[in-house]
C-alpha positions in Angstrom: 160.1 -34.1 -88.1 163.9 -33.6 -88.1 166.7 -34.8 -85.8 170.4 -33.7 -85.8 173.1 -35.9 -84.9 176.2 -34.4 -83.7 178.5 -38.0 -83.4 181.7 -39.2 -85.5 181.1 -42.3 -87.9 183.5 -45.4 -87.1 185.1 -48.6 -89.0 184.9 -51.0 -86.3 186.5 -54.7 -86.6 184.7 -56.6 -84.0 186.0 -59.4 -82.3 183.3 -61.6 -81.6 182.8 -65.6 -80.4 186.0 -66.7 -82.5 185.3 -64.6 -85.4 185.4 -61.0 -86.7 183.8 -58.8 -88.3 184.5 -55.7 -90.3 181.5 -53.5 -89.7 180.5 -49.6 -90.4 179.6 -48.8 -86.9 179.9 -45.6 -84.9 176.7 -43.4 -82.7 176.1 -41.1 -85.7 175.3 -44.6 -88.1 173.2 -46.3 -85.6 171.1 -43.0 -84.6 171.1 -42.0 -87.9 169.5 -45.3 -89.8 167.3 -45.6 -86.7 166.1 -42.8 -86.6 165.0 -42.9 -90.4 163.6 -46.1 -89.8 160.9 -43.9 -87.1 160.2 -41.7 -90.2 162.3 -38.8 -89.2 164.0 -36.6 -91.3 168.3 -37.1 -90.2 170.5 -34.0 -90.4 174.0 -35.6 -89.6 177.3 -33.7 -88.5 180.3 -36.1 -88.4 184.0 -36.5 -89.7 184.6 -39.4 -91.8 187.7 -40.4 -94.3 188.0 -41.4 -97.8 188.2 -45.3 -96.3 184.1 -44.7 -95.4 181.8 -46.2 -97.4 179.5 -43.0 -97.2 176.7 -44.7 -99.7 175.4 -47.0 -96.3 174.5 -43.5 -95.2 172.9 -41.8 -98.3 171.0 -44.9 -99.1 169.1 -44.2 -96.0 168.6 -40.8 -96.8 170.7 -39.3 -94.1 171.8 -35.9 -94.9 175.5 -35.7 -94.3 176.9 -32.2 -93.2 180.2 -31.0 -93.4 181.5 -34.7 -93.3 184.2 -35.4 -95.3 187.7 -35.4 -93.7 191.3 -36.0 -95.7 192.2 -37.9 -92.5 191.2 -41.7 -92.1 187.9 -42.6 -90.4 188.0 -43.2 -86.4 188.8 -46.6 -85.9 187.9 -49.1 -83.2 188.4 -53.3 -82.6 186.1 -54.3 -80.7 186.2 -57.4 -78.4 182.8 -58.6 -76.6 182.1 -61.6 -74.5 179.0 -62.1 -73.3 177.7 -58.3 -72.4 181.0 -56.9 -71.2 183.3 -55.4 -74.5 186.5 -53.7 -74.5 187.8 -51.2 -77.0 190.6 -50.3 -78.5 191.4 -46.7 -80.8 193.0 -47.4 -83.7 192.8 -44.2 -85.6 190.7 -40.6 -84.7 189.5 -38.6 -87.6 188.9 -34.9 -87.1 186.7 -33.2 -85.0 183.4 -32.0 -86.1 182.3 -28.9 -87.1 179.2 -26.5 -86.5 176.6 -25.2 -88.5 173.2 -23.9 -87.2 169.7 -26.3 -88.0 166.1 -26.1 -87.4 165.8 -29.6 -86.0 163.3 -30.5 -83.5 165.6 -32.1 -81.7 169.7 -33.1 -81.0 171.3 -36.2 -79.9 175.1 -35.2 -78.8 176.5 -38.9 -78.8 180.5 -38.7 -79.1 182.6 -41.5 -78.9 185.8 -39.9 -78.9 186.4 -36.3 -78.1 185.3 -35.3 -81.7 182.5 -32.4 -80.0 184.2 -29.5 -78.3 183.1 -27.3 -75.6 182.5 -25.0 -77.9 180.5 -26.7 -80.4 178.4 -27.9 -77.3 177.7 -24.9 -76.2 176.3 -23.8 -79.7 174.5 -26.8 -80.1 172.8 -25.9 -76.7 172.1 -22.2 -77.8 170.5 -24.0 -80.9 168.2 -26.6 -79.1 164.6 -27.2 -78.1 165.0 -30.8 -77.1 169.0 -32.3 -76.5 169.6 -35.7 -75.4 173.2 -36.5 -74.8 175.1 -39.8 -74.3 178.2 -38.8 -72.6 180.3 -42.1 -73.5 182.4 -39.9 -76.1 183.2 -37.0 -73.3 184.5 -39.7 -70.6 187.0 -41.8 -73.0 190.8 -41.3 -72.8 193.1 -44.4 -73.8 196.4 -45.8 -71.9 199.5 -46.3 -73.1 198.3 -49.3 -75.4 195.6 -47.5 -76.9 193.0 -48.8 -75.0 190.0 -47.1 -73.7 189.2 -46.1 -70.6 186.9 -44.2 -68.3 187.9 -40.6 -66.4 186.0 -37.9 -64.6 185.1 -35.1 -66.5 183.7 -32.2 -65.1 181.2 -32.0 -68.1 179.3 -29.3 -68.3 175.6 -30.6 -68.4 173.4 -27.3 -68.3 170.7 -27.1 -71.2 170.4 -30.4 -72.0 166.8 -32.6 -71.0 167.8 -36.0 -71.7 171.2 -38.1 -70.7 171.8 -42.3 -70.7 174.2 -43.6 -68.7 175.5 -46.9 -67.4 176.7 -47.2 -63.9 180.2 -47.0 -64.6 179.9 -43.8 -67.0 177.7 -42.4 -64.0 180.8 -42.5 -61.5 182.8 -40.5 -63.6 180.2 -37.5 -63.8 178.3 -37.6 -60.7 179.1 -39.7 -57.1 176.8 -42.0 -55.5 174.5 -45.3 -55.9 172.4 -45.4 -58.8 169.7 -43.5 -57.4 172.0 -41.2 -55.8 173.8 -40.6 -59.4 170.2 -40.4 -61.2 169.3 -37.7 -58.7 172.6 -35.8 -58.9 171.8 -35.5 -63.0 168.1 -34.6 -62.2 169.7 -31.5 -60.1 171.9 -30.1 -62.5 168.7 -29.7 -64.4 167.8 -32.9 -66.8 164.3 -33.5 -66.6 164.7 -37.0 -67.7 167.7 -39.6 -66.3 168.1 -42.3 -68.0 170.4 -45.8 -66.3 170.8 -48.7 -68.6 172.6 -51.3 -66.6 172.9 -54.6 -68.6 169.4 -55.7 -69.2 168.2 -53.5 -66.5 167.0 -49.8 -68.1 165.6 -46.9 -65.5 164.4 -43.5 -66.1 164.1 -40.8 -63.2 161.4 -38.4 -64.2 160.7 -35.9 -61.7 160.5 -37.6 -57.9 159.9 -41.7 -59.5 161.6 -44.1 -61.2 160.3 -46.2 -63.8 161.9 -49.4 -64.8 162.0 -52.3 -67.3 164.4 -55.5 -67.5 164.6 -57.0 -71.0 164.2 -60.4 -71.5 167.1 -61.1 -73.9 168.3 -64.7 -73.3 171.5 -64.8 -75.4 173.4 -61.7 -75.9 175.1 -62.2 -79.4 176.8 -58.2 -80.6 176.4 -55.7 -78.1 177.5 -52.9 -80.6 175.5 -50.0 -81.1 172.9 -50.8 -78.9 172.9 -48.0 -76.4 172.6 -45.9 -80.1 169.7 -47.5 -81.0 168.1 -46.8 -77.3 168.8 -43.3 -77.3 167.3 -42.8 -80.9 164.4 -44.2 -80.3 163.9 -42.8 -77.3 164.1 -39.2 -78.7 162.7 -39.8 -81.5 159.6 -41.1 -79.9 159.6 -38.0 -77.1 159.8 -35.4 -80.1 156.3 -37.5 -81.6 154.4 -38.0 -78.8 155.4 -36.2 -76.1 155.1 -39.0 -73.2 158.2 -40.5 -71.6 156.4 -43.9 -70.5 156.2 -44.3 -74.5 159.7 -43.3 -74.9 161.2 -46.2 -72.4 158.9 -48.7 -73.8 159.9 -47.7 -77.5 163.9 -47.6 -76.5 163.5 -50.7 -74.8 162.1 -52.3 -77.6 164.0 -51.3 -80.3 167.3 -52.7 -77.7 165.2 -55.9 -76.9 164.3 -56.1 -80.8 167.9 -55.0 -82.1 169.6 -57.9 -79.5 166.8 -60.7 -79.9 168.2 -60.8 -84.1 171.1 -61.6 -83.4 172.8 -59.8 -86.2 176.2 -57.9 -86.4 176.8 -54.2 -86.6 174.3 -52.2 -88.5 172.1 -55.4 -89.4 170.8 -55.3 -85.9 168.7 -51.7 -86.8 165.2 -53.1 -86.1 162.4 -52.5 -88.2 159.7 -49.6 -86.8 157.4 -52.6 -86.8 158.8 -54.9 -84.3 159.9 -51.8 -82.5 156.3 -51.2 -81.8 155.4 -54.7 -80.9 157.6 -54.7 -78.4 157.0 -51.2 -76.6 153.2 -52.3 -76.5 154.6 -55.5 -74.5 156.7 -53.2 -72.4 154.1 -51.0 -71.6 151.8 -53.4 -69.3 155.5 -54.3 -67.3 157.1 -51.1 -66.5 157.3 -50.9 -62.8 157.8 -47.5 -60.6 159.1 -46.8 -57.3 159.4 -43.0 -55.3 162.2 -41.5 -54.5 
């Protein structure tokens, strides 16, 4: 099977505990290897720089399309304390192109305004299954550079998954968390999904099902959210069921926090991915809305 990644590639320098860390980081790397480590085939549309070490990518297999910029890679420092980060853009490589694939399925995971609204819409045309993490839609930076949260009137029509946190929520829909998680279901996602810390929801049709992780110590938050929504797609395009899904994403977050690595390190294995959702799948709990 074959998943396309529409995302931009990143050089992150994250600030971590006293220390940093120069790390290859970015939606499209962490989808990308994670999804080849579920098997898939990885059709990958980004922007990167002559400063990218491109060869973490091939060695996985990832087929790169249309990804080599003359501009410098997007650039991020990233400072994290506990489970809250902050980041800062240091550079923003070009925006990426189109080009029709047979996939059998799209993540749409920008993290900073490299996906126009017209590449969206083609990508829409193009799609049997799209899962979108809006993060990259909802960023703008202040005067130092840092990143922020706005509204955006994002145009959500076509697409059947979306993962948001609560603050991302706020600036797409209004509301609670169920309230915000119902507003997404109405502009026609069948499945809602609310990661808030170690707290992850899904809203499929009138219920929600939810999970907590168990992490105790939360080393590098990076890249985790990437990892969720990889899985999770990956594992709806295979088998079809959304309880399997959440259990898989969840485990492949629980497995990719509980090593405690940095940056791309994290990327669990497909085997401790599958302990895990088999754990999760005797806990999730569900309440009607």
């Amino acid at each position: 099977m074959k998943l396309a990644i529409f995302s931009h590639c990143a050089l992150d320098t994250i600030f971590l505990e006293g220390s940093n860390y120069e790390q290859i980081g970015g939606a499209a790397s962490y989808c990308g290897i994670m999804a080849r480590e579920l098997k898939f085939d990885v059709d990958l549309f980004t922007k990167f720089g002559p400063d990218f070490p491109k060869q973490y990518l091939t060695e996985h297999k990832i087929n790169l399309i249309n990804s080599e910029s003359v501009q410098n890679t997007t650039k991020f420092a990233i400072s994290i304390s506990g489970s809250e980060r902050t980041l800062k853009l240091e550079h923003e490589c070009d925006p990426i192109d189109y080009s029709d694939v047979d996939a059998n399925g799209h993540i749409v995971s920008p993290i900073y305004h490299e996906i126009s609204n017209d590449v969206l819409k083609k990508i829409k045309d193009n799609s049997n299954f799209l899962f979108i993490d809006p993060q990259g839609f909802l960023r703008q930076k202040d005067s130092n550079n840092n990143i922020i949260l706005q509204k955006s009137n994002l145009d959500l029509s076509g697409v059947n998954a979306i993962k948001i946190n609560p603050e991302e929520g706020k600036n797409i829909v209004d509301g609670s968390n169920d309230e915000m998680m119902l507003a997404l279901q109405k502009k026609g996602i069948e499945y809602v999904l609310l990661t808030n810390k170690t707290d992850v929801s899904l809203l499929v049709k009138n219920r929600i099902y939810s999970l907590k992780l168990p992490n105790k110590n939360i080393h590098d938050t990076t890249g985790i959210g990437d990892i969720f929504c990889s899985t999770f797609t990956c594992t709806m395009l295979k088998e079809k069921d959304f309880l399997w899904a959440l259990c898989f994403a969840a485990g492949s977050a629980q497995a990719a926090l509980e090593s405690n690595n940095v940056g791309l390190q994290k990327i669990p294995k497909k085997g401790m991915v599958e302990n895990n959702a088999s754990y999760f799948y005797n806990l999730v709990d569900f309440r009607d809305l």
